[in-house]
C-alpha positions in Angstrom: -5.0 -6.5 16.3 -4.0 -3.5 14.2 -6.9 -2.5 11.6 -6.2 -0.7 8.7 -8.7 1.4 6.0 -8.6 -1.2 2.9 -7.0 1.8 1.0 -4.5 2.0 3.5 -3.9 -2.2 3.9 -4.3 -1.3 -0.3 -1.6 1.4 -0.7 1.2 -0.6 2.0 0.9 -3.5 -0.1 1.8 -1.2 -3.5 4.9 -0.1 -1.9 6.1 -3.6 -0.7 5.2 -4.8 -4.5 7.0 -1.8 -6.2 10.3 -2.2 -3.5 12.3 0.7 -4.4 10.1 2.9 -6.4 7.3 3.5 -4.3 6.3 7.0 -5.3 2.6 8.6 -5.5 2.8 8.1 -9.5 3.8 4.5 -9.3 1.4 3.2 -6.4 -1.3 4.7 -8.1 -0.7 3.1 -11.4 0.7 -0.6 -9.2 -3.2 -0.3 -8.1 -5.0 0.6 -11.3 -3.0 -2.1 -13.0 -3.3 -5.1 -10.2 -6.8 -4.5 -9.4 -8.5 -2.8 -12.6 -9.9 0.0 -10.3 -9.5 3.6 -11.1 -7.9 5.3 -8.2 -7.2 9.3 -7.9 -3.9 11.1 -7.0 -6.1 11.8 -3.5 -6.9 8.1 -3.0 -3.3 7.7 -2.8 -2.0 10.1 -0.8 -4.5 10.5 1.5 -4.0 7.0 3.0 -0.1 7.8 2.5 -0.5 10.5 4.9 -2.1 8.0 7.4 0.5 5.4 6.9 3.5 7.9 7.5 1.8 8.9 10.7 1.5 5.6 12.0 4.6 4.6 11.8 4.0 1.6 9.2 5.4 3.4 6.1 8.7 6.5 6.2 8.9 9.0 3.5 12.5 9.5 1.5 13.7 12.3 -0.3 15.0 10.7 -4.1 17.9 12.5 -6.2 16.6 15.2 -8.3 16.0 14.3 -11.5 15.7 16.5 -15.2 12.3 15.4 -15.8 10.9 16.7 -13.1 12.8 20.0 -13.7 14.8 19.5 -11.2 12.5 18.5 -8.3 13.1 15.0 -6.6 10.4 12.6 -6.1 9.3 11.6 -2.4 9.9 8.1 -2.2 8.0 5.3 0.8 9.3 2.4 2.1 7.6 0.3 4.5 8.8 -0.3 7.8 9.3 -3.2 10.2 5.8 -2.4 11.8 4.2 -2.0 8.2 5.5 -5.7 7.3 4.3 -7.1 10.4 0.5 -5.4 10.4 0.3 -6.5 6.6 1.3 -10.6 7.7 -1.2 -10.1 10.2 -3.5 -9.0 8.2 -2.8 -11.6 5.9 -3.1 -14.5 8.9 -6.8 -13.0 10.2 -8.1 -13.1 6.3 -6.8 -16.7 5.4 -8.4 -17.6 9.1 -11.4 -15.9 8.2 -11.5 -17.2 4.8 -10.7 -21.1 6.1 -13.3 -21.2 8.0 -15.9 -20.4 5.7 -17.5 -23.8 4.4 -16.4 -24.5 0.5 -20.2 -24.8 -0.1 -21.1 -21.2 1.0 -18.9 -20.3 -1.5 -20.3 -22.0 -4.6 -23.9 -21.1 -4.0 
């Protein structure tokens, strides 16, 4: 098994919700607005930095654009191996989570 930081297993699943337009800018907003928790331009990219390095997210060079005089944006995608360690990820927690009894839960 293949453990991430949460702000790492937090910042892959950003850029498989924002597809194409996985930039700093946007995955830091994607988690302010889907979790309500304030994150920092550092937050992000630190993590990013991680993800690049092992192999379970590639950086892209975008077009240039005006508003950025100029400048283009660096762009992630995740790859095969970043799909697979977040639907493992996914299978350990709902195994974890199903096997904690309902009425542990409500107390």
């Amino acid at each position: 098994m293949i453990l991430l930081s949460r702000a790492e297993e937090t910042v892959l699943l950003a850029i498989l919700g924002l597809g194409e337009n996985a930039y700093g800018v946007t995955i830091l907003e994607y988690i302010r607005d889907k979790t309500g928790i304030e994150w920092s331009l550092t937050q992000t990219y630190d993590p990013l930095k991680k993800l690049v390095k092992k192999g379970f997210a590639v950086k892209i060079k975008g077009e240039p654009t005006p508003e950025r005089g100029g400048r283009a944006k660096t762009l992630y995608k995740l790859t095969k191996s970043g799909r697979a360690v977040l639907v493992e990820i996914r299978f350990v927690q709902d195994s974890l989570w199903a096997a904690v009894p309902k009425t542990l839960l409500a107390q």
